[in-house]
N, C-alpha and C positions, 0 to 999 in steps of 0.2 A: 308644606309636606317635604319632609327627608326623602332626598335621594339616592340611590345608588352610582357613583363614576367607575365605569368601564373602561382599564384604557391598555390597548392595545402598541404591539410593537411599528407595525405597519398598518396604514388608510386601508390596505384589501383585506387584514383580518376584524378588523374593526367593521368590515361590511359583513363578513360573514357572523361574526358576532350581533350585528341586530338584525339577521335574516332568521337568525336560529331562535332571540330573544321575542321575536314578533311583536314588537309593541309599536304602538303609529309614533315614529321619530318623523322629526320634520329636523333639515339637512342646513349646519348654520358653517358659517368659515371655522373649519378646524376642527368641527364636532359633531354630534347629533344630538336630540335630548326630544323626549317624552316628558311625558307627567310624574312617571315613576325613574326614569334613567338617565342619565347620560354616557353618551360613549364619545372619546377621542382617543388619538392616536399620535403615535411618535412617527420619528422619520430615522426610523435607525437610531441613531446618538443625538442626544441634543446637547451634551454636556460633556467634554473632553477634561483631560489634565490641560493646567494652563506650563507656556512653558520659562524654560529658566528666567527670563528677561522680565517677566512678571513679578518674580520675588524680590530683581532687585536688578537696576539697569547695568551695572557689571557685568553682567552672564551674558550679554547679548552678543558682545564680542568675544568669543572662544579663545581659551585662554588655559596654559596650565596650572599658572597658581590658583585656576578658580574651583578647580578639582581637587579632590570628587566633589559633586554637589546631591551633598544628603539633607534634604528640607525637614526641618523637626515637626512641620505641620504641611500637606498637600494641600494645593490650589487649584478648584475648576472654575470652568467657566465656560458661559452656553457657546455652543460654536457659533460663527458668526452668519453661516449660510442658512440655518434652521431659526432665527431668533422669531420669529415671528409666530413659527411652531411652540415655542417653547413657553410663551409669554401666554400663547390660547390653554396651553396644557398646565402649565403653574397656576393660572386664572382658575382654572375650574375644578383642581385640585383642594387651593383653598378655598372655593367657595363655604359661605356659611350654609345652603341649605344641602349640601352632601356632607354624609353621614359615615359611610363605607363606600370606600376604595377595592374593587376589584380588579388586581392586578393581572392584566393575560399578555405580558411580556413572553415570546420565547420561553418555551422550558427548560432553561439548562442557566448554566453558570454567567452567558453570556448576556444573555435576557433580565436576568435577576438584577446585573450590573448596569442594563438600562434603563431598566425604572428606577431603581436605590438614588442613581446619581442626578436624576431628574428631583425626584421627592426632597433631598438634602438641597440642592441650590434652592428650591422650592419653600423651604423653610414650611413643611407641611408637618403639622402635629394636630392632634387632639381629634383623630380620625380612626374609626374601626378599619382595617384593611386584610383584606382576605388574597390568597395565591392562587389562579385558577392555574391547574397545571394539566396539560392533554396533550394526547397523541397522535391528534388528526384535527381537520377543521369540520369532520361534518357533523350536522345539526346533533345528534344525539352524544357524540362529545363533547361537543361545546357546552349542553347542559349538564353533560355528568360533572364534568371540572368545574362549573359554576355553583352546582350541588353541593360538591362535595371538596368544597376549597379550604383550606386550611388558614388558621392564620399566621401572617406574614412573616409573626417572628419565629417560626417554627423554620425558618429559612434563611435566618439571621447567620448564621455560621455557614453556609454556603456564600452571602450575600461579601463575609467578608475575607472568605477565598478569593472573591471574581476581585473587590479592590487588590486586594495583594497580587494576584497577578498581574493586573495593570499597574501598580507600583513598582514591581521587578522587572518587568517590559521597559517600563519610563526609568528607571536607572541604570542600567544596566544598557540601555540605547542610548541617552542622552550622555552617561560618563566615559562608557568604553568608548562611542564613534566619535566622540570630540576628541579624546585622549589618544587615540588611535590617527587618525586626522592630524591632527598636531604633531605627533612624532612621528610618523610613516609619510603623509600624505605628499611633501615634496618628491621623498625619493621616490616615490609611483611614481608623481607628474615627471620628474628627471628622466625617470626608465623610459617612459612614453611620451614625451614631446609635449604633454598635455598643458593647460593654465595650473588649473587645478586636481585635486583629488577629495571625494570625501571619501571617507571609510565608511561605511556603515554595518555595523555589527548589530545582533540581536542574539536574547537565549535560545530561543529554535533556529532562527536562520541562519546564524553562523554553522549550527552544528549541520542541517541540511545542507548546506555549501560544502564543507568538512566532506561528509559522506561522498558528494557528486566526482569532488575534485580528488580523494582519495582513490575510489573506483576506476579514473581515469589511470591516473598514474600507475596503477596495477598492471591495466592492461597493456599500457606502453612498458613498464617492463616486463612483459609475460613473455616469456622465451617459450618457440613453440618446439614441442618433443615428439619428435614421429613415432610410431611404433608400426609393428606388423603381425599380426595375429592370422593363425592356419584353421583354416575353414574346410569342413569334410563334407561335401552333400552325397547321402545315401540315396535310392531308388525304394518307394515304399507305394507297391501297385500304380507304380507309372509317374507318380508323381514325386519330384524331388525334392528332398528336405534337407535342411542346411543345418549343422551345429558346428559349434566356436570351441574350440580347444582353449582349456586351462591346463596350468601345471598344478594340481591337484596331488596330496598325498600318494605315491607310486609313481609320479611322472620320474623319468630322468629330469626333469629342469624343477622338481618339488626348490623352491626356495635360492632359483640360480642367480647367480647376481645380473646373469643375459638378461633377464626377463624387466618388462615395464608393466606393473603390477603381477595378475598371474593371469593374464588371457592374450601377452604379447609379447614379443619380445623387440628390445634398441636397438638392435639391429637384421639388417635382411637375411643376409648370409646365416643368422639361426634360423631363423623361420622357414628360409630351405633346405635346411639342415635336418630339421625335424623332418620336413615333408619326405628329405632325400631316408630316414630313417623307416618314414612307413610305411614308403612302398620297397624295403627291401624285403621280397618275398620267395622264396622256394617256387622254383618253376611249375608250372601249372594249376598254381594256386591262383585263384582270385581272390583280390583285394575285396575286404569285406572289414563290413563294422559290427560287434556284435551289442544285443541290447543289455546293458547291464542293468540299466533303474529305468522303470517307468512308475511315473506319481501321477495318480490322477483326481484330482479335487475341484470343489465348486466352489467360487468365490463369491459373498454378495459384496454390494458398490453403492451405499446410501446414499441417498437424496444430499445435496451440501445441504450446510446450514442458509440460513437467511441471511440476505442483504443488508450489511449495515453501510455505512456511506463510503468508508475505504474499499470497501471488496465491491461496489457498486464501479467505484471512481476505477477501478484495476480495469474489470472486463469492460467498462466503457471507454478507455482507453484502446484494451486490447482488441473490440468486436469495432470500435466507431472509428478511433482516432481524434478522439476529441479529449482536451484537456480535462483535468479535475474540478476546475475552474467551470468549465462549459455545463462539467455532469451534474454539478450542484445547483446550476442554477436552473438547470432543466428539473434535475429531482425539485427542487424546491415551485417552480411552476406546476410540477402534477401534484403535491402537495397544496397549493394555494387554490388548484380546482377540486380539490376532495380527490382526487384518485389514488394517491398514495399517502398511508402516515408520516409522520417525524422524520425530515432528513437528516438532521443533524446527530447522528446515533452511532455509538461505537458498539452497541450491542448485537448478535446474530441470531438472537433465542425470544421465542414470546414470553409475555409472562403469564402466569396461573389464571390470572382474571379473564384477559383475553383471550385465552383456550377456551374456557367455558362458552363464551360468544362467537368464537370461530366462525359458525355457518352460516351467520350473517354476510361475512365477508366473501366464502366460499359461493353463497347462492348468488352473490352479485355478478359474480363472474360469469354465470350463466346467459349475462348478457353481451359477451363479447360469442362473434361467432367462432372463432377458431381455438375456443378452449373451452366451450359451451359443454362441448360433450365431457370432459374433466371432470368438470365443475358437477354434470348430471352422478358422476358415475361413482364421484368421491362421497355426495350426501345418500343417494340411492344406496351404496354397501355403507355407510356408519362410519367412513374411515377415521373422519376428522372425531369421532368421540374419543379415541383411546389416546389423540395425540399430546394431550398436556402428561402421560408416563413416558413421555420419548427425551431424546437430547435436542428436541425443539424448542422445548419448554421449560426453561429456569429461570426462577425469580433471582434470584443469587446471583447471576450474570448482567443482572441489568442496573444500570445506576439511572439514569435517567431517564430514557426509554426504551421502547424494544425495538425489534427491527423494523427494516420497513419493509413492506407488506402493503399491495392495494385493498383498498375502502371497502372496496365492491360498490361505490357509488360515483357520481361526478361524472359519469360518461354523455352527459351532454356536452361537456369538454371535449370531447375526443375528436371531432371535425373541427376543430380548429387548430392541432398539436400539426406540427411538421416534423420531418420525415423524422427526424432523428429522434425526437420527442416520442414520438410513437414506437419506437425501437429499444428505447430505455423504458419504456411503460410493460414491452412486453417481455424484456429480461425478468423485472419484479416479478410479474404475473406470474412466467414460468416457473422461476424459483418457488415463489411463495406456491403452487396451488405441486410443486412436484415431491413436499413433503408430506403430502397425504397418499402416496403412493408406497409398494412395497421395493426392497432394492432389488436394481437389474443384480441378474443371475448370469455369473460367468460358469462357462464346461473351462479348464484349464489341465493339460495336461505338461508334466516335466520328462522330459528323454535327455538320458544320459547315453550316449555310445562307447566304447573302445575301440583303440585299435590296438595291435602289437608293433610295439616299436625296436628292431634291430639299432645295437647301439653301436655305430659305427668307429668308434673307434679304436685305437693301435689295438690293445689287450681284446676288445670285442671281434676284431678280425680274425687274431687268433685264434681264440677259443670257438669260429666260424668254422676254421678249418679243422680245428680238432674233432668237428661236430657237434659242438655245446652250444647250438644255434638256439633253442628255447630260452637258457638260461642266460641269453646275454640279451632277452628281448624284455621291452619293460610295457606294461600297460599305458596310454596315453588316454585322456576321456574328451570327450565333444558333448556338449552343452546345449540344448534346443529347449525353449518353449513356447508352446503355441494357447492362445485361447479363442472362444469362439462364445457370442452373446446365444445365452439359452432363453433367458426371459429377462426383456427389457425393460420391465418395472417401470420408474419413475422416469424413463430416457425417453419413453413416447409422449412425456409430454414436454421434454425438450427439445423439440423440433422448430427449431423458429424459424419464421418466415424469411428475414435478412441473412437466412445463413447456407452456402454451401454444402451441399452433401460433401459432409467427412471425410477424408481421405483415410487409407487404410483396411478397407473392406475388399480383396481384390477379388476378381472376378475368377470364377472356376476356372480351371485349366490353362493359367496364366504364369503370372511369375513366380518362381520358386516358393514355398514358406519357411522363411531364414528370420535367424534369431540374431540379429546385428547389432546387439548389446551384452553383455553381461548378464546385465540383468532385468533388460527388457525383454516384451515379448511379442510373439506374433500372430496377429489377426488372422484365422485361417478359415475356408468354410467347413459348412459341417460334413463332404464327404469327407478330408483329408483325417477331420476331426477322429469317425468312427474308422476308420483305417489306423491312426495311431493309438486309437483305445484298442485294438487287437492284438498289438503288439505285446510280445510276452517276455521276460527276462532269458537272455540266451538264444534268443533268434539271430540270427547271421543275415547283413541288408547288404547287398553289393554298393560299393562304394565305387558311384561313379565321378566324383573330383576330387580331389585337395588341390586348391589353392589358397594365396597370401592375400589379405584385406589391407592396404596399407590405409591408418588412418593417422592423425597429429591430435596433441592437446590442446583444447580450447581456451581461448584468456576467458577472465569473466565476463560477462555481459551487462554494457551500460545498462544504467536507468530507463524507464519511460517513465511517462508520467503515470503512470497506473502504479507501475511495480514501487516507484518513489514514494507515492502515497500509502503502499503496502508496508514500506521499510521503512516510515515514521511511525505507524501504526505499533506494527511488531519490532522496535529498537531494539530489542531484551535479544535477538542475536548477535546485536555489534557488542554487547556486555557480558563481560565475565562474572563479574557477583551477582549470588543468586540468589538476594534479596530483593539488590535494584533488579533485576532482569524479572521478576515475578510482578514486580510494583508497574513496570513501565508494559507490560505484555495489557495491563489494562489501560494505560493510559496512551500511552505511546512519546513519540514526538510532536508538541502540538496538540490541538484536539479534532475532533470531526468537524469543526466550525468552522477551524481556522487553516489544517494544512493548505489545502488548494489556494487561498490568499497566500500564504507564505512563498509555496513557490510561484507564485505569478510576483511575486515583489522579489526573487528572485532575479526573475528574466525581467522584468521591466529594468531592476538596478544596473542589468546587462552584466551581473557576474553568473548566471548562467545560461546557456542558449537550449529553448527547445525546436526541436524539427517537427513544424506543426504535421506534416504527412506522414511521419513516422511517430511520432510523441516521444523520439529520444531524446534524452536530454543532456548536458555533455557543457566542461566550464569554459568559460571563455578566458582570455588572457588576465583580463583584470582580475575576475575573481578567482585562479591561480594564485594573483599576486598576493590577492587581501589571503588569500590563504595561507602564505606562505607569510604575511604579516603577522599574522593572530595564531599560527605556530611557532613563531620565534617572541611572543610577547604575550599571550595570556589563551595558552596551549589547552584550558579545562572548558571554552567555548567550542570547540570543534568534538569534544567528547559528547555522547548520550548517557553517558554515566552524570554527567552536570544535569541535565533536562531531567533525567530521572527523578533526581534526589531533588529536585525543588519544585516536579509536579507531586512526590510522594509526601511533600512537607503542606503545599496546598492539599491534598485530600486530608492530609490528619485534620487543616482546620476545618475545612468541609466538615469531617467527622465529631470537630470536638475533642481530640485527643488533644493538640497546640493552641497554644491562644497566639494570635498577631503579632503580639508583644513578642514574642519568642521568635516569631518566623523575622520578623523584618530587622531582630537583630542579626542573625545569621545572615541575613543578606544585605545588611549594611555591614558586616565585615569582610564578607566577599569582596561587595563594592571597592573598599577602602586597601583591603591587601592588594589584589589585583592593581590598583591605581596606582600604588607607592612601589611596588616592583617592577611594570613599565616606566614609571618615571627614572627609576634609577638605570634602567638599560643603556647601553649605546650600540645598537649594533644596526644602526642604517646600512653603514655602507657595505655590512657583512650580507646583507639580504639580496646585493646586487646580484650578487652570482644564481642565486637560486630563480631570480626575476631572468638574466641572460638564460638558465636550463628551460625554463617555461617556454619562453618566448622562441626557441628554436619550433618548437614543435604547432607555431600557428602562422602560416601561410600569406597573409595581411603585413605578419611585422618581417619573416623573411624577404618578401619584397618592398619594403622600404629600407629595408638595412642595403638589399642591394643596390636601390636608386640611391640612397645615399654614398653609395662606394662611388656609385659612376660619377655622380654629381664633385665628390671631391677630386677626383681621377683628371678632370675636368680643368678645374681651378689649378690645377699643378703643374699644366702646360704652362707653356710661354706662348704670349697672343703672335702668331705669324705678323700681325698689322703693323706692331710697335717697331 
């Protein structure tokens, strides 16, 4: 009897796969098999690229006449740790009495590449084989993807996207860090006392290194700029209210070169100058603001979109302090218990299908107590029917799958997640169950004030005396706006349990409501609220302060590992062309599979350090140096304009627009220019100087430069003994 073979990426999906298939399998080394099935599994890779030394024992020692090394034909071979996996799973591939192959590798690019590479060593042919592809492990997806599997070569051109990027990974590593090594890696070891140096470069790692080390050097030369900006707080029924002077068409300072933007001025002496202006007033006048503009409008504030694995990895960074690293493995464990779908997803939107089934997932949630009543209140009113017309739901947005989103199943899992597990399970929840809600409802009001400003100077003094005190006075305006939440829509169902009451909310009859931005605004309650909805154009408020706010410029702000994983994602802001910047907003740097790997081989290579308690992340000296290597010798690695243009040449083949042939010559003349223009370089010992600027600035190599001072200081005496 012909069988079906099942073979799975990992041992725990291949269990859920014969939990769902139900058939009496009896449990063999490596596999399972029925009457009707078999199911095995891989271990991750079974089958790597082999490396240079295997084409040909010359390459084993690094070498530059051996460069570049472009192989007319690639070499795998099974890794050495799994062979015993590999040889149960080759066995019963080719077996004769299996018929079809159903492939349930991972869904994505990455998964496709490890069954392809399995099947090729395998030397498997004359077999039906089908692609199950899903978005969750629970039972009723597992039979829809088995259902409705396509066949294999319908995924043939994705299949040889995933090779090409493992071939541009493996060249592109193996030529530039040997090449790179070779010609640099003494002068490292020299600068640093070290034996050795290797370089190690990559297409994405370099250029996330590029970015870290870039950022850094910003902020060390960020020169900080004071400024001082004149603050007016009026009197409005008891309670006082602050607005921020701009110089605004009419001011005397409209467009002054004093000013630092137009809500401060560079230095103090104006900003008392001003204030010495507004209170010059006609005796027995009180100082008063009058109200020129009041706007008053309601703002709504929609639900975010869905969770896909970078905006997951940000706020788990930002709420936990846990790396990108930690949050995927944790997402990928409530995944491997049914609780949530597809980690690996750069999508934020459902698709059509799964709108229509929604309330599946909705009523599940019914079973968590602290979003129980949600879950009641969202099917009870119909919310979830009209949600695939919203910007939750686009098929258009998704390449491989949708967001993630919980099961509404698997909670027999839930007594066994720890703490943090449980805390990322309930971000998803919140999110996913707070798009079926309407948006919070802001009350927002904007206050504009005046004053009159007497213009103190020489000609203004006179025309003071002559009486022309009106006409030497100039309108000056203050700037206030306040909001206050009218209906909190979709925010009452983000109240999470790990989270602090918000700051910002302040307590009636407490601290002023000041508007200490430009362009921010201020949280007020609702009586201050209906007090400034009364206010009418032309009412006169006694003005009981002016004083100066002095504030400074901020540098930029390092990375975390959230916001890193954010800035691989969305690269298309480090790029100017608005071709690649449109190409790479989908793809990013990297993919959802693999950033959190890349920076962890980051900091493990120790060229960059994270602060596990902060999640900052910041370069360390070496890789300064390698930075400053691979900008002095092959400058288009540290670009996202590179990453761009050769993940948008992978999606054409993906697509079918490029054939292979096309792609991998372009990257074998990358290879080969890049290679021949470092070799003809010499500028070792020109790098010194920029390795000396680095090195001041880390604290390790300052004090050994010093102990070495003392130590020679030393040797220079004459011994008293001799």
């Amino acid at each position: 009897m012909a069988k079906a073979l099942y073979i799975a990426e990992k041992p725990s999906v291949a269990r859920e796969f014969a939990k769902a298939l139900k058939l009496d399998l009896k449990s063999y080394d490596g596999y399972m098999e029925s009457g009707e099935a078999v199911i095995t599994w891989c271990v991750g890779h079974l089958v790597t690229m082999s490396y240079p030394e295997v084409y040909d024992e010359k390459y084993k020692k690094w070498s530059l006449a051996t460069l570049p090394f472009l192989p007319e034909e690639f070499k795998y071979e099974v890794i050495p740790g799994v062979k015993k996996q590999y040889k149960i799973v080759a066995g019963l591939l080719n077996r004769k009495d299996v018929d079809t192959i159903y492939v349930c590798t991972d869904s994505g690019r990455e998964g496709e590449y490890i069954y392809r590479l399995v099947e090729r060593q395998a030397r498997v042919s004359g077999k039906m084989r089908r692609r199950v592809w899903i978005d969750s492990q629970t039972e009723e997806e597992i039979l829809r993807g088995i259902r409705e599997a396509k066949d294999l070569s319908e995924y043939d051109n994705l299949c040889e996207s995933a090779y090409l990027r493992a071939k541009e990974d493996y060249l592109m590593g193996i030529n530039f860090s040997r090449l790179l090594t070779l010609k640099y890696g003494n002068a490292i070891s020299n600068f640093l006392r070290t034996k050795y140096t290797v370089v190690s470069v990559g297409r994405v790692m370099t250029c996330v290194q590029g970015m870290v080390v870039r950022r850094e050097r910003e902020i060390r030369e960020f020169v900080k700029t004071p400024f001082y900006r004149v603050m007016n707080t009026v009197e409005l029924q008891g309670s006082p209210v602050e607005g921020e002077w701009r110089a605004v068409e009419g001011s005397q300072y409209f467009q002054s070169p004093k000013l630092y933007k137009d809500n401060g001025f560079k230095e103090r002496k104006d900003a008392e100058k001003l204030i010495q202006n507004l209170t010059y007033q006609k005796e027995s006048e009180e100082l008063t603001a009058s109200v020129c503009s009041i706007e008053k409008k309601k703002e709504n504030k929609n639900p975010p979109l869905l969770y896909n694995l970078a905006e997951l990895q940000n706020d788990c960074s930002r709420l936990f302090k846990i790396s990108p690293d930690q949050t995927l493995q944790i997402v990928q464990e409530l995944y491997e218990k049914k609780l949530v779908t597809y980690p690996r997803t750069d999508a934020r939107v459902l698709s059509s299908a799964v709108a229509k089934e929604i309330h599946k997932n909705i009523g599940g949630m019914k079973n968590i107590p602290s979003v129980k009543s949600f879950a009641e209140e969202i099917l009870e009113n119909g919310n979830h029917k009209k949600i695939a017309k919203t910007r939750y739901v686009n098929d258009k947005q998704i390449t491989d799958h949708y967001a993630i989103i919980p099961t509404g199943q698997g909670f027999s899992a839930i007594p066994g997640l720890n703490g943090t597990a449980l805390h990322v399970y309930e971000t998803i929840v919140r999110r996913f169950l707070g798009i079926f809600f309407p948006p919070a409802v802001y009350r927002k009001i904007n206050l504009i004030t005046s004053m009159k400003s007497a213009r103190l100077e020489e000609k203004a003094v006179k025309d003071l005396k002559e009486g022309a005190f009106e006409d030497s006075q100039k309108e000056e305006k203050f700037f206030a706006s306040f909001k206050v939440l009218e209906n909190p829509g979709y925010l009452k169902v983000m109240n999470y349990s790990f989270q602090k009451k918000k700051k910002g909310e302040q307590p009636e009859g407490k601290e002023p409501a000041s508007n200490t931005s430009g362009s921010g605004e201020t949280s007020c309650d609702r009586n201050l609220m209906e007090a400034l909805s009364a206010l009418k154009k032309g009412m006169q408020l006694p003005v009981k302060e002016l004083n100066i706010k002095e504030g400074e410029t901020s540098p930029p702000k390092r990375y975390n590992s959230g916001s890193m994983i954010l800035a691989m994602e969305n690269a298309g802001q480090l790029i100017e062309d608005e071709e690649l910047r449109a190409q790479i907003k989908g793809s990013g740097i990297g993919t959802s599979a693999t950033r959190a790997e890349i920076l962890k081989k980051l900091v493990n290579n120790k060229y960059l350090a994270l602060n596990k308690k902060t999640q900052v992340i910041t370069p360390t000296l070496l890789g300064e140096m390698i930075y400053d290597v691979v900008n002095a010798s092959i400058r288009s690695l540290l670009n996202p304009e590179l990453t761009a243009s050769w993940e948008k040449g992978l999606t054409y083949v993906a697509e079918g627009s490029i054939t292979p042939q096309e792609y991998m010559a372009k990257l074998e003349h990358f290879v080969r220019s890049r290679t021949s223009g470092v070799l003809g370089l010499n500028n070792q010992y020109a790098l010194r100087g920029y390795f000396q600027h680095a090195s001041s600035y880390y604290k390790e190599n300052k004090e050994k430069a010093k102990e070495k001072g003392s130590k020679g200081k030393n040797k220079t005496q004459p011994a008293k003994t001799l």
